[in-house]
N, C-alpha and C positions, 0 to 999 in steps of 0.2 A: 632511526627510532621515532615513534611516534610519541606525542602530550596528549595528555590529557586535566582535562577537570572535573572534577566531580558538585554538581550542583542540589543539594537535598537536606532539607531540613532535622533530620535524624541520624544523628549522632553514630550510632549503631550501623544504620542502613550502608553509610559512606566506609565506616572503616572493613563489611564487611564487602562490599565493593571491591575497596581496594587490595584486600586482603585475595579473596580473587583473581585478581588481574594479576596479580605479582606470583602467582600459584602458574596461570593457565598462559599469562603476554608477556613475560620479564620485560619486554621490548616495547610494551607501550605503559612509559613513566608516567604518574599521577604526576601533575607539578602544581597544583593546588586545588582549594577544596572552598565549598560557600555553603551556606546555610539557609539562604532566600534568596529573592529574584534578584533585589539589588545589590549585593555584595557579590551575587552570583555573574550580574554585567560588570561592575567594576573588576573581577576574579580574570573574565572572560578577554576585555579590552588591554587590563594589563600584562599576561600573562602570554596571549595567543597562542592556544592552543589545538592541536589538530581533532582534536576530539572533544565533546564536551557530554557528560552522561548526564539527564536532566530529569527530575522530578516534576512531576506534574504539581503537586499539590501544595503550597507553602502558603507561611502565614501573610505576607505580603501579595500574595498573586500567585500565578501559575508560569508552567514551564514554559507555554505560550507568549505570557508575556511579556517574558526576557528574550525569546525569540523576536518578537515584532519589535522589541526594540534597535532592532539592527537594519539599518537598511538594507543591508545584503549580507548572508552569512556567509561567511568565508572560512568553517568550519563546519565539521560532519558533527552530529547528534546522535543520540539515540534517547528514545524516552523512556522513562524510567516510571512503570504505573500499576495502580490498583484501579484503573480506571473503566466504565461501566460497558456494555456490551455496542453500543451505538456507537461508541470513541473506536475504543476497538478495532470495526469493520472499518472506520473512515482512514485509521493509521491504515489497515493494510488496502483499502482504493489508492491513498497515496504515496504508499510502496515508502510509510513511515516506520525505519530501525525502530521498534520497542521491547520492553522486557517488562514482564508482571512480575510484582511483587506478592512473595516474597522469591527472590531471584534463583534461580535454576540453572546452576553452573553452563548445562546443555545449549539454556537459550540465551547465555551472554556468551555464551563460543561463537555462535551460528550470526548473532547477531555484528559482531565484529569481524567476520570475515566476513559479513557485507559491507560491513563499508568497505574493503577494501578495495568494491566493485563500486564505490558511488567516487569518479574521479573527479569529477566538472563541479565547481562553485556554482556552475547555473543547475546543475540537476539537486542539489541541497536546495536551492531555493525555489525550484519547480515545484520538489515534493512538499515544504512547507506550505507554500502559497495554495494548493491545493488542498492540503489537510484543511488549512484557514476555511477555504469554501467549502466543503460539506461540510464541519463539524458547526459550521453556524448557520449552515438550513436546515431546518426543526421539523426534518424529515426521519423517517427511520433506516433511509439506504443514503446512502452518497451519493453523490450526482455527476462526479466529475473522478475519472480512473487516468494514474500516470504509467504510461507504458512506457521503456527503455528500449531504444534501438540501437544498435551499433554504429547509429550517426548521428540521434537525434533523441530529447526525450519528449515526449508528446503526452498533451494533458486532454484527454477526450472526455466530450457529454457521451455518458452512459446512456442517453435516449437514443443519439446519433450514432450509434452501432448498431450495424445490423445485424453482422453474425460473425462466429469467428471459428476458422478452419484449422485442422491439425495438418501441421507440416514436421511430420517426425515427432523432434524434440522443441519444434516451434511453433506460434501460432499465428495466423496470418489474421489480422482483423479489418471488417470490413466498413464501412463509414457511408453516410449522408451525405456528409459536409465535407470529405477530406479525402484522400486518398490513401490505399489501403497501406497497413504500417504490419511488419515482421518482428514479431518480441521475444527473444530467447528462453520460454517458460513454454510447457507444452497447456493444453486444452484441459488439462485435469484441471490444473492449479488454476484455471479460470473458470472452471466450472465450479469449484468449489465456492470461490469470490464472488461470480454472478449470480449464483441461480434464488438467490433469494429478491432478488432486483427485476424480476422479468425474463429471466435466461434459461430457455430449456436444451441438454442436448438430444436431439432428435436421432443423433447415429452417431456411430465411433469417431465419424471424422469430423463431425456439425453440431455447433453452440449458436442457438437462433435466441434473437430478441423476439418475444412474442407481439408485441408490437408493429413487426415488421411482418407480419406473416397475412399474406392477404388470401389464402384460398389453403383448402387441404382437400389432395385428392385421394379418395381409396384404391382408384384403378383408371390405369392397367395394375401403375404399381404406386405404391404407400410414397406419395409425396409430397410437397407443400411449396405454395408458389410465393415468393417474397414481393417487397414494395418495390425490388429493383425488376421483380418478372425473372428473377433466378428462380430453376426448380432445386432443391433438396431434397435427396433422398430421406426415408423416415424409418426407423429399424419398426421390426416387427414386434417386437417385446415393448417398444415405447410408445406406440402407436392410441392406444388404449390412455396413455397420461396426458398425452397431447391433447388429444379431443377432450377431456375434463378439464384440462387447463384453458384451451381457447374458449371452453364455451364460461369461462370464469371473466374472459376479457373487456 
């Protein structure tokens, strides 16, 4: 059986949380409850809990800050937010469990049967540590994306990708600085996440950083030559977005 705590300044919010859980997990017990950051680390510290459901916004600080106060979490999260559209996108760059309020039965299902795939204490604190860095560069994209491997979690500059290929149900991404990394999520689900950051896909099978793109050819046939001297094919339907885009760069 799994613990949990519930960390939120609203009375209501928590009981109907719980109420919830006992509906949809019988098997993951609340074993106590806080009201602000700090009763929320003292909650945390004495209790130890395998879960802890966390508000962002309370009268003492934020859900962040009861986080940074642990050298090392050695409990899963998930965030608990009305929080604005920039947050948002940075929780899902670092592949951060959240749930909008007001809560949707749907996305505190979906949300807990991921953790059940986040096993490592170091990948809990991969993904926070990353959220930390983009949500404090006063940019409007994120800067830094956490991908999960089936050996390793890896925190990559989104400048330092170059492109990233469809393998099935996986994607294979490609790097500058690093060597290329296999992520259990297909191409779609990245292309939804990049393409406001600089990421066009050019063909079924190819998600290019525009940035990396040093030449387009129209013929023989529709293709584009990268900073590595890789060609990519370029689909014919795209071809026409492409050239609007590059000549935006």
């Amino acid at each position: 059986m799994m613990t949990a705590v519930i960390v939120d300044d609203e009375t209501l919010a928590r009981e109907s949380l719980q109420n919830m859980l006992k509906l949809f997990y019988p098997n993951l017990e609340v074993i106590g409850e806080a009201d602000n950051v700090a009763t929320g680390i003292e909650t945390i510290k004495r209790l130890s809990p395998d879960v802890v459901f966390l508000d962002v916004q309370m009268p003492d600080g934020t859900g962040f800050d009861l986080l940074s106060h642990f050298k090392s979490i050695n409990f899963k999260f998930v965030i608990i937010t009305a929080y604005q559209e920039y947050a948002i996108k940075a929780f899902k760059f670092s592949a951060i469990d959240y749930i909008l309020k007001p809560i949707d039965p749907a996305d505190l299902i979906n949300a807990i049967e991921r953790l059940y795939e986040t096993i490592r204490e170091e990948e809990t604190n991969s993904k926070f540590r990353t959220f930390i860095e983009n949500i404090k560069i006063n940019e409007k994209d994120p800067q830094k994306l956490l991908l999960k491997t089936l050996d390793e979690v890896v925190v990559a500059s989104v400048k330092n990708i170059i492109r990233c290929e469809s393998q099935n149900n996986y994607t294979m991404f490609y790097f500058t600085d690093r060597p290329r990394v296999l992520v259990s999520k297909t191409l779609k689900e990245y292309e939804d996440l990049l393409s406001s950051s600089g990421f066009f896909r050019v063909h079924q099978s190819h998600l290019v950083n525009l940035l990396h793109i040093s030449k387009y050819n129209r013929f023989p046939d529709s293709s584009i030559i990268l900073s590595t001297n890789e060609h990519i094919p370029v689909a014919v339907r795209k071809r026409n977005i492409l050239l609007e885009l590059l000549k935006k760069k």
